[in-house]
Each structure stands twice: as structure tokens, then as C-alpha cells.
N, C-alpha and C positions, 0 to 999 in steps of 0.2 A: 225366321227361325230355321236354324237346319237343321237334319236329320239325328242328331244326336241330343240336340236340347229338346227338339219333340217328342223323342222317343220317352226321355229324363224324365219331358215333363206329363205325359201318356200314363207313366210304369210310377210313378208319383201319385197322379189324380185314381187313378185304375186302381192304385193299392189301397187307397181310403173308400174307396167304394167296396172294395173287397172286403174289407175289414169288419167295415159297419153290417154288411148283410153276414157275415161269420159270426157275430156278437148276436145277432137273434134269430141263425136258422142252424141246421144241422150240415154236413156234408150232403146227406144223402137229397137233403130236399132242390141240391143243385139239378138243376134240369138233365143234364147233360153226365149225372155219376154211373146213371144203370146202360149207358153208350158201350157195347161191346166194342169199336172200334174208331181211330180217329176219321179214317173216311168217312164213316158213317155221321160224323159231329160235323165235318164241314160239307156233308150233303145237305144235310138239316139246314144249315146256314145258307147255302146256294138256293135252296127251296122258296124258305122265307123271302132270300133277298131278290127272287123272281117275281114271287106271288106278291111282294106289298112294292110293286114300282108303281102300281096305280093307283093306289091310297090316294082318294082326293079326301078334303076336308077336314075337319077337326084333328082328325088323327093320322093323318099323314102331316101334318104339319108339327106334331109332337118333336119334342127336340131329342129324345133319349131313341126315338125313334129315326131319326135322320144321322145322328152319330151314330145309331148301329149298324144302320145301313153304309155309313162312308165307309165304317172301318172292316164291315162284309166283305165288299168293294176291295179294300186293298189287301185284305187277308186273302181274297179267292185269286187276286192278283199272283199273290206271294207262292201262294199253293200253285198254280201253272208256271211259276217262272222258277220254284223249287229256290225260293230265297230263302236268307237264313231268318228273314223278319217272321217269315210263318207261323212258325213258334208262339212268338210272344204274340203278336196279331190275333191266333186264334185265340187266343188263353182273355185277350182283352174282349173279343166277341162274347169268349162267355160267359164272362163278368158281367157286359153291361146285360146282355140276355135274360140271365136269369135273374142277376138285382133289379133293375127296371120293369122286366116280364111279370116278378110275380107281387108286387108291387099294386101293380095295376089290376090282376086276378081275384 
């Protein structure tokens, strides 16, 4: 798959996920709406993606969890390398984040 049918296929699956949680939450209940600033959204993600590298067991094995962690990963990439994927990268971080996050809460 190269980098434009994954992105396709990413900004595709990403967008029905976004959907479904817009259909029965509010804006504000987004985790990430009362965020004065974007550094401060992908500090929060750097955090996270520090503190759960040692997740042993049950729930480090979680799949929504290991996708949010790749795509942490290539988003924090993007943010040091000043790409133009950063953008969309973070926006997918904070989809799965907060649909899958509060899900589980």
C-alpha cells in the first residue's frame, strides 16, 4: 500500500469513526475542545505515548490502543520533521483518543 491509498484509506475509516461518536456526543465532550493550544494537544499525546510503552497485559494488548499509539508515533514524527502529514496525523490521534478513550470510561 503506498502512501496515498493509506492515507485514502486512514481519512476514510477515521471519518466513520468520527461520525459515529458526533451522532451521540456533543463537541465539547471532545477531550481535547477546552486545549488553549496545539502544542499543548501533542504534549498530552507525547505524554501518554511515554507513560503506556510499558503497559504489560490485558490492556496493553488492546488493539485501539496499539493504533493509537503507532499513529502517536508517526504524528510526533511529523511534528519534529515539520511534515505536512502533521495536520491530519494529529486530527486522526484525536479521533481515535477520545472515541475509543471514552468508550472505555
Amino acid at each position: 500500500m503506498n502512501k496515498e491509498e493509506r492515507n485514502s484509506f486512514r481519512k476514510e475509516m477515521l471519518g466513520k469513526l468520527e461520525e459515529q461518536w458526533a451522532k451521540n456526543n456533543r463537541p465539547e465532550d471532545d477531550l481535547f475542545y477546552y486545549h488553549p493550544s496545539e502544542d499543548k494537544i501533542v504534549l498530552s499525546h507525547s505524554l501518554f505515548w511515554v507513560m503506556t510503552q510499558n503497559i504489560k497485559g490485558k490492556v496493553g494488548k488492546e488493539k485501539y490502543l496499539l493504533l493509537l499509539r503507532q499513529y502517536q508515533e508517526e504524528m510526533l514524527e511529523a511534528w519534529l520533521t515539520e511534515s505536512s502529514d502533521f495536520k491530519d496525523l494529529l486530527h486522526y490521534c484525536n479521533v481515535i483518543y477520545y472515541s475509543r478513550i471514552i468508550a472505555y470510561v
